[in-house]
C-alpha atoms as a printed R data frame, in Angstrom:
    type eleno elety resid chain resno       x       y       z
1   ATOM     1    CA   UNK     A     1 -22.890  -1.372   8.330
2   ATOM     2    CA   UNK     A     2 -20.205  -4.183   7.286
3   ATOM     3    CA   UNK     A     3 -20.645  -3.539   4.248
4   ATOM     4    CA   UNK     A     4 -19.879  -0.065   4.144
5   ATOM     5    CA   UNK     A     5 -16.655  -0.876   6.806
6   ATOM     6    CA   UNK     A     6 -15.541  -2.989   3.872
7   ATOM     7    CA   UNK     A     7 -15.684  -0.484   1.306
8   ATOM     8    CA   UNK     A     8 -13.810   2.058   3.421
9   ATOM     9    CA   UNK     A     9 -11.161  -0.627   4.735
10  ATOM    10    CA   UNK     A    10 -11.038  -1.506   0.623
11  ATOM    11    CA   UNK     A    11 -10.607   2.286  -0.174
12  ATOM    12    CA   UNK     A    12  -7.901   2.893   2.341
13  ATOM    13    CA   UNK     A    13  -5.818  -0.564   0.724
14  ATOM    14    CA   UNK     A    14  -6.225   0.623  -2.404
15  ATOM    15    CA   UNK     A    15  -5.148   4.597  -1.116
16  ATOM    16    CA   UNK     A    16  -1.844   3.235  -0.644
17  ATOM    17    CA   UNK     A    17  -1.182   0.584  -3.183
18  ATOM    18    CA   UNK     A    18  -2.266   3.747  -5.698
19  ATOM    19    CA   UNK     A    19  -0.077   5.651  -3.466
20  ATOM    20    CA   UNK     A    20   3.097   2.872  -3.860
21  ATOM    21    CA   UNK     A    21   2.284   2.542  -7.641
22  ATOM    22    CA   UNK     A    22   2.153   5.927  -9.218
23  ATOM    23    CA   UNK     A    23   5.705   7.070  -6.839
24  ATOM    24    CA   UNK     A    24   7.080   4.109  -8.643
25  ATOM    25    CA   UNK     A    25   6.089   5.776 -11.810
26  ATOM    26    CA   UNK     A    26   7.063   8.779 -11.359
27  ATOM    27    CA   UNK     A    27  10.446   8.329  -9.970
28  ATOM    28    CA   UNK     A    28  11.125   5.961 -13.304
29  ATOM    29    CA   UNK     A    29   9.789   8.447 -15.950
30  ATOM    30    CA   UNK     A    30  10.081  12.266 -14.152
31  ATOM    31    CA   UNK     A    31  12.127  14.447 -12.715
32  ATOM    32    CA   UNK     A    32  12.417  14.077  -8.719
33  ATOM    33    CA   UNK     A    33  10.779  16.849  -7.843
34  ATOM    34    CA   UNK     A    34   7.315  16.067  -9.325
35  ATOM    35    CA   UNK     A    35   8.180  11.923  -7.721
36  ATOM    36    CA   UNK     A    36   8.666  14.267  -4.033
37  ATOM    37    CA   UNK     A    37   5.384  16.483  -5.054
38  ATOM    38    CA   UNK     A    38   3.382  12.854  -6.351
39  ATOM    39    CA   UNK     A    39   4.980  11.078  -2.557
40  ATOM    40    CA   UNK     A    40   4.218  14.068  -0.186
41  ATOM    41    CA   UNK     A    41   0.598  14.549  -1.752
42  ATOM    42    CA   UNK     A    42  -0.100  10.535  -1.710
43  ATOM    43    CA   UNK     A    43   0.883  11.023   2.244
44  ATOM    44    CA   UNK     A    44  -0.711  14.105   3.241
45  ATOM    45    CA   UNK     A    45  -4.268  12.478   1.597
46  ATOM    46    CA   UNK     A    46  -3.263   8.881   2.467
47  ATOM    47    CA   UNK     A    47  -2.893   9.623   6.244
48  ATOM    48    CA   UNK     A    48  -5.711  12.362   5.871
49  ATOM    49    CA   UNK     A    49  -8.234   9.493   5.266
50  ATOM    50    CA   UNK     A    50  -6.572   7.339   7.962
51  ATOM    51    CA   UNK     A    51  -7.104   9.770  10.628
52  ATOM    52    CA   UNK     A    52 -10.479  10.660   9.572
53  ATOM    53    CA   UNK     A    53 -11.615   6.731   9.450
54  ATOM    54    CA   UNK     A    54 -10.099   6.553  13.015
55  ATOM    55    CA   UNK     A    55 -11.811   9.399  13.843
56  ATOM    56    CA   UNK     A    56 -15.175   8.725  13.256
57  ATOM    57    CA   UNK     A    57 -14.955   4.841  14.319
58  ATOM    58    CA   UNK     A    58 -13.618   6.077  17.483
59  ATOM    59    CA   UNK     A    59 -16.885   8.558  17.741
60  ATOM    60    CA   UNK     A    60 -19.467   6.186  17.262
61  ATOM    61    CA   UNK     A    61 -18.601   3.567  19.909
62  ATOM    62    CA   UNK     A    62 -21.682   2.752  21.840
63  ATOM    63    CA   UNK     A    63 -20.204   3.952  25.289
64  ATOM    64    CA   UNK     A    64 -19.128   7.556  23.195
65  ATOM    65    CA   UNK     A    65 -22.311   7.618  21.592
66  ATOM    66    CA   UNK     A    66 -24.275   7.122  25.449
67  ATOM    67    CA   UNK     A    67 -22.208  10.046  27.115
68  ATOM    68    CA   UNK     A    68 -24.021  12.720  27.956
69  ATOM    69    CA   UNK     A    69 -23.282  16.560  27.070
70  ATOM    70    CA   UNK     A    70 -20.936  15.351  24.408
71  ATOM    71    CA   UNK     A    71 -21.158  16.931  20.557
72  ATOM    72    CA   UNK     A    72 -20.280  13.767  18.398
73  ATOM    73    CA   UNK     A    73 -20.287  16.251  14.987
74  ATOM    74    CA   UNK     A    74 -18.265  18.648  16.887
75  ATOM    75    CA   UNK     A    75 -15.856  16.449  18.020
76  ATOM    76    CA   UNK     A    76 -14.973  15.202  14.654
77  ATOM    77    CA   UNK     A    77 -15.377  18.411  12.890
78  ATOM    78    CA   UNK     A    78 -12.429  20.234  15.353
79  ATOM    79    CA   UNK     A    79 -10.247  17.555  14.275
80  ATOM    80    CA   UNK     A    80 -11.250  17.810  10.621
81  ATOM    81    CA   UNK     A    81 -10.426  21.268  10.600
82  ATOM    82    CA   UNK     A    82  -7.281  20.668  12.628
83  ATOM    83    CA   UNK     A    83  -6.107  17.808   9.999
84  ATOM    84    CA   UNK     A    84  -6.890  20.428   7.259
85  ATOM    85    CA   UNK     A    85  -5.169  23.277   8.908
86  ATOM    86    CA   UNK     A    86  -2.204  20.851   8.996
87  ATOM    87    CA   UNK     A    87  -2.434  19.745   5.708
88  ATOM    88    CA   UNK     A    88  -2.827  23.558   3.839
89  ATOM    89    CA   UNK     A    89  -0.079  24.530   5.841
90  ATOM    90    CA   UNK     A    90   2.267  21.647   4.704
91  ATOM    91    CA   UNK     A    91   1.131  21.920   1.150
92  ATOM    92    CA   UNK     A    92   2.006  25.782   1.518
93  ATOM    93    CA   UNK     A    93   5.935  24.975   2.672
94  ATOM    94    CA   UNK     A    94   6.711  22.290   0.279
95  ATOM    95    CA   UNK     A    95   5.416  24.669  -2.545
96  ATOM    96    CA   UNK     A    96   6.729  28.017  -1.281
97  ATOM    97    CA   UNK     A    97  10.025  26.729  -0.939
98  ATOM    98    CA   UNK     A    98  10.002  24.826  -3.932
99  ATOM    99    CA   UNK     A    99  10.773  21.110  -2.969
100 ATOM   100    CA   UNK     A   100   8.160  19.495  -4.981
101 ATOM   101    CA   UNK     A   101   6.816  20.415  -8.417
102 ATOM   102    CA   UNK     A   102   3.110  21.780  -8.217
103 ATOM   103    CA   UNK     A   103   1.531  19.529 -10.181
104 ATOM   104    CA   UNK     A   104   3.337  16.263  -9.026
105 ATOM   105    CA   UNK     A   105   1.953  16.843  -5.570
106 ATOM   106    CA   UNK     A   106  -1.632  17.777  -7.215
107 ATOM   107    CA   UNK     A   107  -1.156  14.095  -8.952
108 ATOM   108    CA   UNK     A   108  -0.413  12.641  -4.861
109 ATOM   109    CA   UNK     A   109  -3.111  14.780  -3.901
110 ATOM   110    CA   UNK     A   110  -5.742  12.467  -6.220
111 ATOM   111    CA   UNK     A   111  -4.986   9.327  -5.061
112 ATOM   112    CA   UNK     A   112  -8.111   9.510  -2.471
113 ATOM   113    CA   UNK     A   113 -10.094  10.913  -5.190
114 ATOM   114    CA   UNK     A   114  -9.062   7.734  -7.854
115 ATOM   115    CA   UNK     A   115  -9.157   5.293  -4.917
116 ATOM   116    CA   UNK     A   116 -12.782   6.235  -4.298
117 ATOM   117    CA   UNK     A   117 -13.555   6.512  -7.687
118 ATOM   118    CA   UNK     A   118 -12.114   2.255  -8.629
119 ATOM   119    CA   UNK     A   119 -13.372   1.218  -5.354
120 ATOM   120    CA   UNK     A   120 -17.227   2.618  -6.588
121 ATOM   121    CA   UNK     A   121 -16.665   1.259 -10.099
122 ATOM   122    CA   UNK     A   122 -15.700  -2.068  -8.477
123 ATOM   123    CA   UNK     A   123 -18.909  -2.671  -6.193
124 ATOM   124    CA   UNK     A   124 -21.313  -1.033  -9.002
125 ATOM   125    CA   UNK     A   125 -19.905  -4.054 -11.048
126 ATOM   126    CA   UNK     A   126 -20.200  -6.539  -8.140
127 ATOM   127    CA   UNK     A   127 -23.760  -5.395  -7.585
128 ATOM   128    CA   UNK     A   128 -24.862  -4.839 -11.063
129 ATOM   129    CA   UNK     A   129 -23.799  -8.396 -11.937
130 ATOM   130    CA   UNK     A   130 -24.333 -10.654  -9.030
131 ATOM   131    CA   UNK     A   131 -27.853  -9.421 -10.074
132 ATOM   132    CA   UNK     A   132 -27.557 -10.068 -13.418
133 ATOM   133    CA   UNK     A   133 -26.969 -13.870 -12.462
């Protein structure tokens, strides 16, 4: 189980450094609305994943876990679907009334997805060669 914390506390600092590096990218090489769209999408996934991790450490506390009567999946699924309600609906206004370009907040929007993906590749590497040795 500490292991796996670590990998999710390693995937959130990595979220926003990812986050931190590709805005200052894209505010020195394109135009400002794809920097906004690449900013806003970093944040809506960035605090996405936040909320989520708090969520679910928060459910499986030992005294939240003992309750009685209480749906643990349910409880983190309503906010799930809250967060993502949220999220659609701010994705919808900052495209419909055109403050960020598309595909700069579809680039902020994969920062989870690459932060997950460099975080495996890192502990497949760890593993595969503390073996090796």
């Amino acid at each position: 189980m500490q292991d796996l914390t670590k990998v999710v506390d390693l995937i959130t600092k990595s979220n926003w450094l990812l986050l931190v590096v590709s805005a200052m990218v894209a505010v020195m090489t394109t135009s400002m609305s794809f920097y906004l769209g690449v900013v806003a999408g970093g944040l809506i996934v960035a605090v996405n994943f936040h909320l989520l991790k708090r969520t679910i450490n928060n459910s499986i506390r030992p005294e939240v876990v003992s309750e009685k009567g209480r749906s643990l999946v349910g409880h983190v699924m309503v906010k799930y679907y809250i967060r993502f309600a949220v999220s659609a609906l701010l994705i919808f206004l900052l495209i419909s009334n055109h403050i960020v370009h598309p595909l700069g907040l579809l680039a902020g929007l994969s920062v989870v997805v690459a932060s997950v993906f460099i975080v495996t590749l890192l502990v497949v590497t760890r593993l595969y060669f503390k073996e090796a040795v």
